[in-house]
C-alpha positions in Angstrom: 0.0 0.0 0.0 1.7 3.5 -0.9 1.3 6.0 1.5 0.9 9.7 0.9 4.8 11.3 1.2 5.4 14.4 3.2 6.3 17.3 0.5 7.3 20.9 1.0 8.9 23.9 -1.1 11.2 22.8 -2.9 11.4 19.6 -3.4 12.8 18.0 -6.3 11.1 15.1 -7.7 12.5 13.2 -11.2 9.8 12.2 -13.3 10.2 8.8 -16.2 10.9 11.5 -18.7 14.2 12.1 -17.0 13.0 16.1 -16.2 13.5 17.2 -12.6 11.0 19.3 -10.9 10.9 21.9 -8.4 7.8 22.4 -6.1 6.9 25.7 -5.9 3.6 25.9 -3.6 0.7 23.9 -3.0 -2.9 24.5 -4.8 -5.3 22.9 -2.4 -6.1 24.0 1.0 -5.3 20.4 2.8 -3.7 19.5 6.1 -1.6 17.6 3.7 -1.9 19.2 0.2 -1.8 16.4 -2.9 -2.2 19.1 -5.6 1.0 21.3 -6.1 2.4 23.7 -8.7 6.3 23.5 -10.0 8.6 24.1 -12.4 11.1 22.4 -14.5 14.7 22.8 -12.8 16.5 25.3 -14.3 13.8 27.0 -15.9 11.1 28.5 -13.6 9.0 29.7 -16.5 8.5 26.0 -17.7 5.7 25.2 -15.2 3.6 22.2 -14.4 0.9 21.0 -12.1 2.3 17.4 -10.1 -0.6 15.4 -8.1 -0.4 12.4 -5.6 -3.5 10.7 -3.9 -5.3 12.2 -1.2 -4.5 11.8 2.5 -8.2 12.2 4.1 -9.0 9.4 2.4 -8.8 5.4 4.0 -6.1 4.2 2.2 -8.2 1.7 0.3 -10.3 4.3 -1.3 -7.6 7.2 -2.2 -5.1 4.8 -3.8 -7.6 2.9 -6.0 -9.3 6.0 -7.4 -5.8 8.1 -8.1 -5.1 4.9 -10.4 -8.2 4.9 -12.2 -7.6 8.6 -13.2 -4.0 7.6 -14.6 -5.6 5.4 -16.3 -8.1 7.7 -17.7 -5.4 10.3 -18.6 -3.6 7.6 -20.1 -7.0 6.3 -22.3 -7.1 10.2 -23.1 -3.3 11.1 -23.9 -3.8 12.4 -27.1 -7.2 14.0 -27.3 -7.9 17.7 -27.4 -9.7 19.7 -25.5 -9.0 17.5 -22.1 -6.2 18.5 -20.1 -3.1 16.4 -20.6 -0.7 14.2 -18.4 2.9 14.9 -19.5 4.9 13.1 -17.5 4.9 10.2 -14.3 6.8 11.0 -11.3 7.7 6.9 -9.6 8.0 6.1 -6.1 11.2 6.9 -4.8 10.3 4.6 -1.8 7.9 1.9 -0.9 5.8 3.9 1.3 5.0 6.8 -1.7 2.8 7.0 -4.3 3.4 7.9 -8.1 2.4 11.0 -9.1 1.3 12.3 -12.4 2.8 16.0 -13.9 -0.2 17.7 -15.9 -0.2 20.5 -17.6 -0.6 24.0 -15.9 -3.6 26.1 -16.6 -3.6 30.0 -15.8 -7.4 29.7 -14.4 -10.1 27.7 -13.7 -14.0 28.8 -15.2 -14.6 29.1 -11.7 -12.4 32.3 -10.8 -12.8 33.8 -14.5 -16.4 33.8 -13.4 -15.3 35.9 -10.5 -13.1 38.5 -12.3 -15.7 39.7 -14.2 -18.8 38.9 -15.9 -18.4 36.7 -18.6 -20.2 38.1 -22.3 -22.9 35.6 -23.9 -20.0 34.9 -27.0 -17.3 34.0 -24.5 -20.0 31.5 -22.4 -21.0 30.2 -25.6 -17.2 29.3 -26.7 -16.6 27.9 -23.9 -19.3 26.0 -23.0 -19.3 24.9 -26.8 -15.4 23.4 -26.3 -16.4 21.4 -23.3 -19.0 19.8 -25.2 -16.7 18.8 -27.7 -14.2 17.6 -25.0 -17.1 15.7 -22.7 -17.5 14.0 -26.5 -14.4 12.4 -26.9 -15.3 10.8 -23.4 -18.7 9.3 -24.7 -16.5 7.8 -27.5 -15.0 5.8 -25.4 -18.0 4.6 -23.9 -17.5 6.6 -20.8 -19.3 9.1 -18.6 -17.9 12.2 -17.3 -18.8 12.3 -13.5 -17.7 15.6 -12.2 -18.4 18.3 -14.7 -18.3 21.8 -12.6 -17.0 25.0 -13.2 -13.2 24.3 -11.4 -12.7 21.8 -13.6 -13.1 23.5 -16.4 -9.5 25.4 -17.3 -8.4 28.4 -18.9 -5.4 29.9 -20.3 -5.4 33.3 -21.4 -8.5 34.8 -20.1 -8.1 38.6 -19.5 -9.5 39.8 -16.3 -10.7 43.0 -16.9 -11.1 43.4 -21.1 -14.0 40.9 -22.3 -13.6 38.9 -25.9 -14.7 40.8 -28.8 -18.5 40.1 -29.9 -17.2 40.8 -33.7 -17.7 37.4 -34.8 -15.0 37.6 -37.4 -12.1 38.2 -34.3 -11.1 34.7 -33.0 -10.8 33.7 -29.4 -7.4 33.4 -28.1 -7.7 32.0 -24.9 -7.3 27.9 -24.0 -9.9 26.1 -22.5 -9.8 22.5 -22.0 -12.1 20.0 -19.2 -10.2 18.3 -16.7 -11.0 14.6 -16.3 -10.1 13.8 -12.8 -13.6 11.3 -12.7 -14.7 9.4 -15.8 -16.7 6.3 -15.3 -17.3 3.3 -17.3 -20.4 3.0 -18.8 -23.4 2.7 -21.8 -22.6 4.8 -25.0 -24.6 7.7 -24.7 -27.2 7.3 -26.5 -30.1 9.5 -26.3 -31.7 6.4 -24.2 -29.6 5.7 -21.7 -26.9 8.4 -21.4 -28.2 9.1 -18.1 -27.1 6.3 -16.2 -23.8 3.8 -16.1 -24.4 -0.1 -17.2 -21.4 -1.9 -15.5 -21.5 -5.5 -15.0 -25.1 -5.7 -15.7 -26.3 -3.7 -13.4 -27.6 -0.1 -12.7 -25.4 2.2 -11.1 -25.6 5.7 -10.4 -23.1 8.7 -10.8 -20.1 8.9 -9.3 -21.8 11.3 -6.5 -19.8 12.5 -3.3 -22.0 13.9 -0.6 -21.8 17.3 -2.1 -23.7 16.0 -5.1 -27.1 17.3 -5.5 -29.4 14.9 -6.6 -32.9 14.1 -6.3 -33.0 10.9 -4.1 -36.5 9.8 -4.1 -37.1 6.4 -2.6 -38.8 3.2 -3.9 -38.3 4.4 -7.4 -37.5 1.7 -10.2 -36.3 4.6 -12.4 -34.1 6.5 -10.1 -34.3 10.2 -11.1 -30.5 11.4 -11.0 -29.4 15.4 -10.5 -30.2 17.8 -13.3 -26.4 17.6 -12.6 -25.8 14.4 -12.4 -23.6 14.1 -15.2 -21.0 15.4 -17.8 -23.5 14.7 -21.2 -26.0 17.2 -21.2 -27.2 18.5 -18.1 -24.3 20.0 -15.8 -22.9 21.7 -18.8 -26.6 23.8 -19.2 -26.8 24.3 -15.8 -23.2 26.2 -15.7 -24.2 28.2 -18.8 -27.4 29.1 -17.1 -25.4 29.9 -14.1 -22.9 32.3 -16.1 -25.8 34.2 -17.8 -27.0 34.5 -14.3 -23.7 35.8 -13.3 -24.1 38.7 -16.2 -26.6 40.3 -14.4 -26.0 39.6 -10.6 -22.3 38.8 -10.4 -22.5 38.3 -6.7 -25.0 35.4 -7.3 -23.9 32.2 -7.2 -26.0 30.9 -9.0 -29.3 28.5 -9.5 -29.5 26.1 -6.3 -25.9 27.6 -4.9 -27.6 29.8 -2.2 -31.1 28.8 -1.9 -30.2 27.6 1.8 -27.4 29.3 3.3 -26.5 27.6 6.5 -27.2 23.9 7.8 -25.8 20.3 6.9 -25.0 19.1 3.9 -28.2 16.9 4.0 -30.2 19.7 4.6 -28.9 21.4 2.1 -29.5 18.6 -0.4 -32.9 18.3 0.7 -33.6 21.7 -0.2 -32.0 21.7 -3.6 -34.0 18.3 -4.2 -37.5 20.2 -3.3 -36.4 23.0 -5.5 -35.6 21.0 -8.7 -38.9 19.5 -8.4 -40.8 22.8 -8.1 -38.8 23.8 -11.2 -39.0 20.9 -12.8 -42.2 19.9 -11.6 -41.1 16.5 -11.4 -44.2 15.0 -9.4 -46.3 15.4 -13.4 -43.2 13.6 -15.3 -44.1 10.5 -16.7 -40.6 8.8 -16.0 -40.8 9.6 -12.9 -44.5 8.3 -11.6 -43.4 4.9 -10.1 -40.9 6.8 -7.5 -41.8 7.6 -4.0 -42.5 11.7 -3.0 -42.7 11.3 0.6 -39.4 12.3 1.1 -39.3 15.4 -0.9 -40.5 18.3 1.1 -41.5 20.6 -1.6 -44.3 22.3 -0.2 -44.6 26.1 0.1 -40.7 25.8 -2.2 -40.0 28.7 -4.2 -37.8 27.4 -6.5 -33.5 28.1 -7.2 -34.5 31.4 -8.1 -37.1 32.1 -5.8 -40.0 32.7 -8.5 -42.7 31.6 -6.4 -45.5 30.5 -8.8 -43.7 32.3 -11.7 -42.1 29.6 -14.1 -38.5 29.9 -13.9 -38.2 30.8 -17.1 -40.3 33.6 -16.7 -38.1 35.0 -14.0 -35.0 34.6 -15.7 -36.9 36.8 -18.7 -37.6 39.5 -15.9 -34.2 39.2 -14.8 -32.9 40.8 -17.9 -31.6 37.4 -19.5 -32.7 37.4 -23.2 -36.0 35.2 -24.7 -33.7 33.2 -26.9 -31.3 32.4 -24.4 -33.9 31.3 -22.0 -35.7 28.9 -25.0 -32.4 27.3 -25.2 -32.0 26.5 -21.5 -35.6 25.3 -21.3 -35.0 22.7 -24.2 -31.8 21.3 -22.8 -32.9 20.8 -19.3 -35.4 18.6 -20.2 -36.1 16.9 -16.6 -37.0 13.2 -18.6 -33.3 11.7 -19.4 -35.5 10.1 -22.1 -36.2 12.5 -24.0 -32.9 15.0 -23.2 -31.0 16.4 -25.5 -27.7 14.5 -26.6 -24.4 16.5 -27.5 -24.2 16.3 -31.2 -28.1 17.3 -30.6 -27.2 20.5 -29.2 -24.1 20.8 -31.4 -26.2 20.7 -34.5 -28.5 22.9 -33.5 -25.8 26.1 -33.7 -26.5 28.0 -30.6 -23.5 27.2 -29.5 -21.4 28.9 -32.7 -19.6 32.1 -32.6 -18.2 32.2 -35.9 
């Protein structure tokens, strides 16, 4: 079993490739940080991001899941638009693990969002690469797991000058998806992209408890989260959560604030009511065998706090253009039936800025 190993400012490490790196700082705020920036020795311009399993993890868990991702950056090595592995750092004793060296990115969508508001041409380049990034991973028969705006990454955003909305300028910035949880499953297929076949069996996404997802009980047809995974549902909600962001930028966004303090579980429970007052998910066909009891939903005004007003509606008061808003109410289509699959929203050009 490989333990985590005890690393500091400057370190050197010596990855296969025969490079030598140089820890700089560390990236996560961990009593033992696994995620930390460096550079290549003898040239601190020549940066790189070097990861190692997490340490609040058992040891059965953390070790099993860092090699599944190496795998998965392995599977992925040469396609675009996902962040790349460049180089494997080996155990320099039996009680570490391997770590991988990935490429560094400038920013993640995340803290772009919170420089300044994004325009509608930048959201819709953006959010139009990570489509065609989460569809290399359905060619492989796999479904992204943990598509949200820090893994998204950015290199050469500018913080305080917006893209030009001259659709004849090209963007110059990088953006690419990380692919820290892909999971084995179905081809996504308009049918059944919204669950993972694996041995025979149903299983659900890859949720940790910060997942939001609507866990009703005694249902055949488990209804997963409106962003429970990478095909064609977390990616809409993000984009309707950066067009929110144009108008309030203090606003986290749909479901982020509707319940501001409490547990986790309470928290869940409230998004869960409020994506069945906004979805009104009791009148959904699919979802008619599943049990309601435990969804509280009564007297719920919704993740944007519309009351009676469709949600829709409100975002139409809120200032957010008619066309944008038809577009959002297509693709979060509540039935994973009927949903929209990525070449389906690909084809339909919203998406294009050119």
């Amino acid at each position: 079993m490989a333990y985590t190993p005890l690393l500091q400012k400057g370190t050197k490490l010596i990855g296969e490739s025969g490079r030598t790196y140089i820890l700089i700082a560390h990236l996560v705020q961990l009593a033992i940080p696994n995620v930390w920036k460096a550079h290549q020795w003898g040239n601190e311009k020549d940066q790189f991001v070097i990861k190692h399993p997490q340490s609040d993890d058992s040891p059965e868990k953390r070790w099993p899941a860092f090699r599944k991702e190496m795998e998965m950056q392995r599977l992925f090595q040469a396609a675009k638009l996902i962040r790349k592995m460049v180089d494997v750092i080996p155990p320099r004793s039996d009680m570490e693990p391997t770590m991988m060296v990935l490429e560094p990115f400038e920013k993640t969508l995340w803290s772009a969002r919170t420089r300044r508001p994004l325009t509608t041409r930048e959201i819709k380049h953006i959010m139009k690469l990570a489509l065609l990034g989460l569809r290399k991973v359905h060619e492989k028969g796999l479904v992204y797991c943990d598509f949200k705006m820090e893994n998204v990454l950015r290199n050469g955003f500018d913080d305080t000058d917006p893209a030009s909305d001259d659709v004849t300028i090209p963007f110059e910035d990088q953006c690419e998806v990380g692919r820290s949880w892909f999971c084995h499953g179905a081809r996504p297929r308009r049918s059944d992209f919204h669950h993972i076949q694996e041995s025979g069996g149903l299983l659900w996404q890859g949720m940790d408890k910060r997942r939001r997802y609507l866990g009703l009980g005694n249902c055949s047809k488990r209804p997963n989260s409106l962003e429970g995974d990478g095909c064609a549902k977390q990616l809409p909600t993000k984009y309707f959560q950066l067009l929110q962001a144009q108008i309030d930028s203090n606003s986290p966004g749909m479901y982020d604030s509707v319940i501001k303090e409490g547990t986790l579980e309470q928290k869940a429970e409230m998004v869960r009511a409020c994506q069945c007052h906004d979805f009104d998910i009791r009148s959904v066909e699919y979802f008619q065998d599943c049990d309601f009891s435990a969804v509280d939903d009564q007297g719920v005004k919704g993740g944007l706090n519309s009351g009676d007003e469709h949600w829709t509606d409100r975002l139409v008061a809120l200032g957010i253009p008619e066309y944008d808003v038809v577009f959002l109410y297509a693709v979060l289509q509540p039935d994973p039936t009927k949903r929209m699959t990525v070449d389906q929203i690909l084809e339909t050009g919203y998406l294009n800025v050119y």
